[in-house]
C-alpha distance (Angstrom), angle and dihedral (degrees) to the residues before:
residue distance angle dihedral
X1 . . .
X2 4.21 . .
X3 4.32 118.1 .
X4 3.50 111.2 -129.9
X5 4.33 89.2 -99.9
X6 3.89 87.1 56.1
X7 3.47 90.8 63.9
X8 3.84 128.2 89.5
X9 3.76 117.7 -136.6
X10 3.60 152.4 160.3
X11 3.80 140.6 -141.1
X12 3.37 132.5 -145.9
X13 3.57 125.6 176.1
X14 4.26 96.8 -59.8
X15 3.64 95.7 -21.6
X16 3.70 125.8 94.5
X17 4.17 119.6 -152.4
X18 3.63 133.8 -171.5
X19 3.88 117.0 -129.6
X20 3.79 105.5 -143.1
X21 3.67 124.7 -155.3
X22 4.10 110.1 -79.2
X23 3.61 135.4 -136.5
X24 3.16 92.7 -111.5
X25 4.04 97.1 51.1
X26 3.85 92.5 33.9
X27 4.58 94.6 93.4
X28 3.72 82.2 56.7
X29 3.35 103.0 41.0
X30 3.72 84.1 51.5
X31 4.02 90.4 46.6
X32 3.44 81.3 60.2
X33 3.92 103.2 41.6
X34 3.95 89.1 52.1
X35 3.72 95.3 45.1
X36 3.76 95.5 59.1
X37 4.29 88.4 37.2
X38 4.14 84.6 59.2
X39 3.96 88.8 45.4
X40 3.85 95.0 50.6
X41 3.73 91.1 46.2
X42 4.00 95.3 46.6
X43 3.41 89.4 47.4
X44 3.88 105.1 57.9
X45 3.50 114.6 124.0
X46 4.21 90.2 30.0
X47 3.82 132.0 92.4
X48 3.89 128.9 -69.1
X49 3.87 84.3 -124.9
X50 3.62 90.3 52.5
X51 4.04 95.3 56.8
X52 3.77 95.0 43.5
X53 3.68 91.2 51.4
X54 3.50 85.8 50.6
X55 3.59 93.0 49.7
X56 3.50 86.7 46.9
X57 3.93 95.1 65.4
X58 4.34 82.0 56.5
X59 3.87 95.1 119.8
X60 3.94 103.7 -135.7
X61 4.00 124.7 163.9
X62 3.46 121.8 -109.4
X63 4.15 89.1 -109.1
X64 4.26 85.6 48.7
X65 3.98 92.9 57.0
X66 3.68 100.3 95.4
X67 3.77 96.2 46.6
X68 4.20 83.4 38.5
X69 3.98 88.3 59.7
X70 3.76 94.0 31.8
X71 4.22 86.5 58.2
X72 3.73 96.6 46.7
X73 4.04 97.8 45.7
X74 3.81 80.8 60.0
X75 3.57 92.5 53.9
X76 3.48 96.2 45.4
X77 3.64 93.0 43.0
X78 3.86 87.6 65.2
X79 4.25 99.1 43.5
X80 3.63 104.5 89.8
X81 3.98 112.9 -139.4
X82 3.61 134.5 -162.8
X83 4.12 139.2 175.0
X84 4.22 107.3 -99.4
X85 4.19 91.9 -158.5
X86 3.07 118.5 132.0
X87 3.98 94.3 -173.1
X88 4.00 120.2 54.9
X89 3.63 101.2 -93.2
X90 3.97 96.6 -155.7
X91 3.76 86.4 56.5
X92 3.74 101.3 44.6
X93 3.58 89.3 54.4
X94 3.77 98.9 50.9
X95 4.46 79.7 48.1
X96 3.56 85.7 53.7
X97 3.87 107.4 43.3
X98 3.61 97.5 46.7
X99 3.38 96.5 55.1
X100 3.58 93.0 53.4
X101 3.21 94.9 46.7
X102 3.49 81.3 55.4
X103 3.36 98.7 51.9
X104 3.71 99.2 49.6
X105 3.77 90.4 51.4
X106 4.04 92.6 55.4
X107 3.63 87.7 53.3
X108 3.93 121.4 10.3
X109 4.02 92.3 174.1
X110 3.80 96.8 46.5
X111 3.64 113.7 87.2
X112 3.40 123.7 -95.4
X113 3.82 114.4 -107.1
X114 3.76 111.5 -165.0
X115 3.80 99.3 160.2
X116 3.73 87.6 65.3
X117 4.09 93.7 50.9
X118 3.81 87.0 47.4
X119 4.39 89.3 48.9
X120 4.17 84.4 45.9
X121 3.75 95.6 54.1
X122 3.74 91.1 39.7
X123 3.71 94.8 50.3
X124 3.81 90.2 55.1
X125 4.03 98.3 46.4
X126 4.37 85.8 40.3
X127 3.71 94.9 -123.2
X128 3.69 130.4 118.2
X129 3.86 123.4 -101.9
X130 3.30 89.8 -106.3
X131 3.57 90.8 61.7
X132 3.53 97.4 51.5
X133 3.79 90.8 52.1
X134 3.91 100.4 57.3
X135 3.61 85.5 46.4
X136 3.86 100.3 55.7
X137 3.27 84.5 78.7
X138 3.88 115.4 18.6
X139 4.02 88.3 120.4
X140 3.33 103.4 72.4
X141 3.81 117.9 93.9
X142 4.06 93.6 -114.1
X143 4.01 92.6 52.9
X144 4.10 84.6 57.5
X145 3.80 114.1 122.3
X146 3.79 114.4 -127.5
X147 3.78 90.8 -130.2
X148 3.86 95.6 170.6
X149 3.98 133.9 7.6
X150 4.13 109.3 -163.1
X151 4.16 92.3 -161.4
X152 3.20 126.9 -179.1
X153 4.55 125.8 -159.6
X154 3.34 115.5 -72.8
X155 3.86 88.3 -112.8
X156 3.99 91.8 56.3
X157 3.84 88.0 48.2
X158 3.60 93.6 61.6
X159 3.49 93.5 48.7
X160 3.51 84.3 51.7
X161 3.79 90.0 48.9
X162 4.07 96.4 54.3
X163 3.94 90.7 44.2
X164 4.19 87.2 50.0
X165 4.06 86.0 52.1
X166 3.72 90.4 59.6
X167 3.58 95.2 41.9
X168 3.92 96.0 56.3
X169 3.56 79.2 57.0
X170 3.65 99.5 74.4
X171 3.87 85.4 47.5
X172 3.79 84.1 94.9
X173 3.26 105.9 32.3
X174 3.80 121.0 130.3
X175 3.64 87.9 -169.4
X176 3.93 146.4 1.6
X177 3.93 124.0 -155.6
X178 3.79 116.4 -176.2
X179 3.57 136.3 166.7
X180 4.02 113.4 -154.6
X181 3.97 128.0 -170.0
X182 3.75 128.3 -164.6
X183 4.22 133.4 179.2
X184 4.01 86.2 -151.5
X185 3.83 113.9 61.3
X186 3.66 96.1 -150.6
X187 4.03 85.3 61.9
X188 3.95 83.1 80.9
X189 4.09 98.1 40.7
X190 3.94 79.0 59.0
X191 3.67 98.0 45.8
X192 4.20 95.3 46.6
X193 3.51 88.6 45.6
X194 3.44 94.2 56.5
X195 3.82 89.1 52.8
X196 3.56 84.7 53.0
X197 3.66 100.1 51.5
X198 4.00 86.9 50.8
X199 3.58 90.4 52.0
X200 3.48 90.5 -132.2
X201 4.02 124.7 162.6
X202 4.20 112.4 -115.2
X203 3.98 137.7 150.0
X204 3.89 107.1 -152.1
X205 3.76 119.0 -162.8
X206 3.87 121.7 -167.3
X207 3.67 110.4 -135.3
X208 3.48 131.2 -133.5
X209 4.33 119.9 -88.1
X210 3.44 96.0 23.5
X211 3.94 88.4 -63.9
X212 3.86 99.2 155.1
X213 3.50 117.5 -114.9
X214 3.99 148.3 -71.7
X215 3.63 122.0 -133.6
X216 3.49 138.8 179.5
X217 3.36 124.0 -147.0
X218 4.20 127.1 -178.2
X219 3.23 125.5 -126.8
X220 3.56 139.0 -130.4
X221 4.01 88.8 -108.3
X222 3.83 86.4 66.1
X223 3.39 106.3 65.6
X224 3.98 130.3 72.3
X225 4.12 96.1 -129.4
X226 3.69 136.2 1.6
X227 3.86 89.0 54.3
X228 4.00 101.1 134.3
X229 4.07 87.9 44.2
X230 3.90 87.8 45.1
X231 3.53 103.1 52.6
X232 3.87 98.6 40.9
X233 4.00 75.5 63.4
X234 3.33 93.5 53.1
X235 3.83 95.9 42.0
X236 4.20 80.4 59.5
X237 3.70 93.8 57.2
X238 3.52 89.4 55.8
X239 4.06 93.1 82.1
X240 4.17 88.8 48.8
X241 4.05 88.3 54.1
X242 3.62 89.9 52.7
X243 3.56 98.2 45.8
X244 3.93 82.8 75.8
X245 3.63 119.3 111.9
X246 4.14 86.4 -124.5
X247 2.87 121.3 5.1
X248 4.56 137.1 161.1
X249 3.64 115.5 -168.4
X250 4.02 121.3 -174.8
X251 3.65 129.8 -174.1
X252 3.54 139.6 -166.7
X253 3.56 113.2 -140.3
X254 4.21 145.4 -159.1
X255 3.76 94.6 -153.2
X256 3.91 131.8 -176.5
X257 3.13 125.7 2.8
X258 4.33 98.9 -59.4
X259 3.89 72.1 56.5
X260 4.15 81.0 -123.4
X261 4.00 110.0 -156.9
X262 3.56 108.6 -106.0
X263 3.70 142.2 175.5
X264 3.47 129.8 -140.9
X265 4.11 134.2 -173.9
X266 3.56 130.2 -170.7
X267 3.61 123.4 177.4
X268 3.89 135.7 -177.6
X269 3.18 161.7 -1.0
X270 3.39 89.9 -56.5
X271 3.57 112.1 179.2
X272 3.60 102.2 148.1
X273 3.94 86.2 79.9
X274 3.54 99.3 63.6
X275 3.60 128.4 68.9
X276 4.22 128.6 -53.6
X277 3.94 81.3 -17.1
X278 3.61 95.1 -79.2
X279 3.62 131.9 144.2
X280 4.17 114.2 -68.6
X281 3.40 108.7 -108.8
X282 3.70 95.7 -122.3
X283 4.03 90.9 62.6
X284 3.54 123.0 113.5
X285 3.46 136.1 47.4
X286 3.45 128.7 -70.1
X287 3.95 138.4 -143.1
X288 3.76 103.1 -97.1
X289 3.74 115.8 -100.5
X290 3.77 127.2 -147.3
X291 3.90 124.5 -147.2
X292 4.03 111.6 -112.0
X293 3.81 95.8 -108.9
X294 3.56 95.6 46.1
X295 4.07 94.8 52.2
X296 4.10 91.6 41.2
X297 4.08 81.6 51.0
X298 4.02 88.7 48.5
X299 4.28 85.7 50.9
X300 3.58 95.5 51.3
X301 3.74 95.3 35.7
X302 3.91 88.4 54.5
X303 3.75 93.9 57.2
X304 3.54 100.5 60.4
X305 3.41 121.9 96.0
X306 4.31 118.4 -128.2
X307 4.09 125.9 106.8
X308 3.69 85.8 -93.1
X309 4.46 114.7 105.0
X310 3.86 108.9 -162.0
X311 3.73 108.9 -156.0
X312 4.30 140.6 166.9
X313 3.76 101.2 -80.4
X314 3.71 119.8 -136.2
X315 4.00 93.4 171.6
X316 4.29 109.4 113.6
X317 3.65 105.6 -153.8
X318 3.77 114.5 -141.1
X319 3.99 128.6 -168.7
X320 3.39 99.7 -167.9
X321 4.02 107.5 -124.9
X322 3.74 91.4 10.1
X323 3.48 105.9 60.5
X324 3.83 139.9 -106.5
X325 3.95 141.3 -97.2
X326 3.54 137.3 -137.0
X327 3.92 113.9 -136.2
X328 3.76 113.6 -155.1
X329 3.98 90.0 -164.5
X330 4.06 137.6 22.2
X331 3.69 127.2 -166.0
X332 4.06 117.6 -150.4
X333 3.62 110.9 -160.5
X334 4.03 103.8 -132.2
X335 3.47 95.7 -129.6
X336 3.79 121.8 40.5
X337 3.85 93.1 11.3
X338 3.62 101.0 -123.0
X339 3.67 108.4 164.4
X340 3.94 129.7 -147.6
X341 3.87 124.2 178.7
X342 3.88 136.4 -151.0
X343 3.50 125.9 -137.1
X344 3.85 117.1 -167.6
X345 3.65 114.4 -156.4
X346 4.22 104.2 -174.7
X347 3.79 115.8 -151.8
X348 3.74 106.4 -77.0
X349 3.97 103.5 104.2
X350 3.76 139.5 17.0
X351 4.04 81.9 -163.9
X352 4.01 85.8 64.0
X353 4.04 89.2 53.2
X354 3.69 97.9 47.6
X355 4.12 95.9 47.2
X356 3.97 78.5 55.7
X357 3.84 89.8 55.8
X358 3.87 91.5 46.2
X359 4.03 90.1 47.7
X360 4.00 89.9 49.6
X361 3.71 90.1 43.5
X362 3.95 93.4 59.7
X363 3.73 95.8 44.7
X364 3.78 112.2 -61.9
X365 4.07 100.0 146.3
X366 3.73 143.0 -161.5
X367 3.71 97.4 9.4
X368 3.99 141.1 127.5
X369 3.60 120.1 -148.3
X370 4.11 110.4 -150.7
X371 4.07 106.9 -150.4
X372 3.20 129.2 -174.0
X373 4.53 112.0 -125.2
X374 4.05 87.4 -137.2
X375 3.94 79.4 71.4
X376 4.05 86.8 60.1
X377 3.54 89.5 -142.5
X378 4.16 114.5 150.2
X379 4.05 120.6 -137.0
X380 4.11 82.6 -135.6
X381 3.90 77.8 68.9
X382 4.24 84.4 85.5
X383 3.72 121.7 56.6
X384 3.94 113.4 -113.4
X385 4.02 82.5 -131.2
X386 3.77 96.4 66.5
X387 3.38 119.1 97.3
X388 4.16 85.8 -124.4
X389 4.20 138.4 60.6
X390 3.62 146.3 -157.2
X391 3.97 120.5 -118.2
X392 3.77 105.7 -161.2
X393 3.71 110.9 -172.1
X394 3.73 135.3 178.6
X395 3.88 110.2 -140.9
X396 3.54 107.3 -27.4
X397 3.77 131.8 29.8
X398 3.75 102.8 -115.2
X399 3.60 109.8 -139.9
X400 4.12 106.2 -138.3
X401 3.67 89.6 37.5
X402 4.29 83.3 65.4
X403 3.81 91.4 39.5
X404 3.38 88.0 53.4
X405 3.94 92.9 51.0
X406 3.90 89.6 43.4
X407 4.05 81.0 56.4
X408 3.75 93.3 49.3
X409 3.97 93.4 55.5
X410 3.37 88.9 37.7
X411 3.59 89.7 64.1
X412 3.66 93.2 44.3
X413 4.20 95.2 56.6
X414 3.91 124.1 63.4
X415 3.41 106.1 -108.8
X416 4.16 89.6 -141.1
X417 4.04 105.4 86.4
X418 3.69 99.5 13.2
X419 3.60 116.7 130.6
């Protein structure tokens, strides 16, 4: 993914615009693209230092560097590195210093003989000199190995450039209001899901004559911590949002370094920016993903015994003229069907927990909302007598402290009707 300064842009007046690569600078931007693809690839098995000097020897213009450094982050952002030591770096340095330090306090006029250190410490750990040398070292990020480089053509790669402009966008956003449209229904399960599964805080609306539907999603400039962790989860949804058949997406933005309010549009599809015409690569949908905590919940929740059958929910619950929720997981009791859901919330916003509240307090039934205790947010916070509850856990969500919640609403809502 691009930083903000990697990104090329234009202002005019109070709106913000990215510049995307032209026809006329696209063969050189793929001269470019392919050079540092060939490097990468010739390179496996060598040292980070060793590509990026390589890639340093690129010839690029002084009005090509940003798109120049833009291109390689990409490529380096899919080579996988790892340390090649065999010995514990930190320690053989502390080995090594001391006893020169050692040695050049015995004797400060005799010359200093470092081979003979190095030979000592490789005698003891039964590994040549050599060895000892490269591993000094090995730790730090431009000793790395390139072990594997997962490339794509130089045509996909710009593609993959212009959609990483607009994502570094949304790295300043302080907020993000889209309205999305789809022929296939499922096209939106996919799409909320994928909010979902980055945990990312958004009111949808459904709009009037089957028109879609408007969210509003925060951004990372709206919270008070979290924001660089935030936003590269925003950036992510950016791909899902586009995947719609229409979609418009504005943002208001803190740019620069005065943080300058901004505004910035985007409309589509669009596929006459990316490359030969064809299809972005982020279009089309995706199988649905499920955060880590919510599918190791779903495991242990499966394995205990009870009438009640926890499952991946793909239900969007709607209270028409309040708004709607998004449960990640629904439990079907065996028997006479009754149906509760489970909502969790993650730790980014108290805001997020109390719209909840207000949604189960006007008639939003048979569902458990999971929130995090960092949000300081007390169960009391839901009336016994609504047909809904609050699951505050510490760490981990706990899984017969929900079942036992999802028993409690249960209780509260007829089972006749409930769906």
């Amino acid at each position: 993914m691009l930083t903000a300064d990697l990104v090329h842009v234009r202002r005019r007046g109070d709106r913000l615009f990215v510049v995307p690569v032209s026809q006329a600078e696209r063969p050189r931007a793929l001269e470019l693209t392919t050079a540092y693809l060939d490097l990468a690839r010739a390179h496996v098995g060598q040292s980070r230092g060793a590509l990026l000097d390589a890639c340093g020897a690129v010839a690029a213009e002084p009005r090509e560097q940003r798109l120049a450094r833009g291109l390689l982050k990409l490529v380096l952002d899919r080579c996988e590195f790892e340390e090649s030591a065999t010995l514990d770096p930190m320690a053989l340095r502390r080995t090594i210093f001391t006893r020169a330090a050692a040695a050049r306090a015995a004797d400060e006029h005799a010359a200093f003989d470092r081979a003979a250190i190095l030979s000592a410490v490789a005698a003891e750990h039964s590994v040549s000199s050599d060895t000892v040398e490269r591993a000094l070292f090995a730790d730090l990020p431009d000793a790395h190995i390139l072990r594997e480089a997962r490339l794509l053509s130089p045509e996909a790669l710009l593609a993959e450039h212009h959609l990483a402009q607009l994502q570094a966008v949304l790295l300043r956003a302080l907020a993000v209001r889209a309205t999305v449209w789809s022929a296939a229904p499922v096209a939106y399960r996919h799409l909320f899901h994928k909010l979902k599964f980055l945990r990312l805080l958004y009111r949808i609306e459904r709009l009037p004559k089957n028109a879609g539907y408007r969210l509003e999603i925060d951004g990372p400039y709206s919270l008070f911590e979290s924001v660089t962790k935030y936003g590269l989860q925003l950036a992510l949804a950016l791909p899902a949002l586009m995947a719609a058949d229409r979609f418009t997406i504005e943002a208001d933005l803190r740019w620069g370094r005065e943080r300058q309010p901004l505004r910035y549009a985007l409309r589509g599809p669009t596929p006459d920016q990316f490359s030969n015409g064809d299809e972005p690569p982020h279009r089309g949908h995706q199988v649905e993903e499920m955060p880590d905590e919510v599918a190791a919940l779903l495991a242990q929740l499966s394995a205990l015994p009870g009438p009640w059958q926890p499952a991946a929910c793909h239900a969007i619950l709607d209270l028409p003229g309040v708004g709607q929720c998004v449960p990640d997981l629904e439990f079907v009791h065996r028997e006479t069907g009754q149906t509760v859901y489970l909502e969790v919330l993650g730790f980014w916003s108290r805001d997020a927990v109390w719209k909840r509240i207000e949604l189960a307090r006007k008639g939003l039934a048979a569902v458990v909302f999971a929130v995090s205790k960092h949000l300081r947010v007390s169960e009391a916070a839901l009336d016994d007598g609504l047909p809904a509850a609050l699951y505050v856990y510490a760490r981990v969500m706990n899984a017969p402290a929900v079942l036992q919640r999802v028993q409690e609403v249960a209780a509260r809502v007829p089972p006749v009707g409930n769906s």
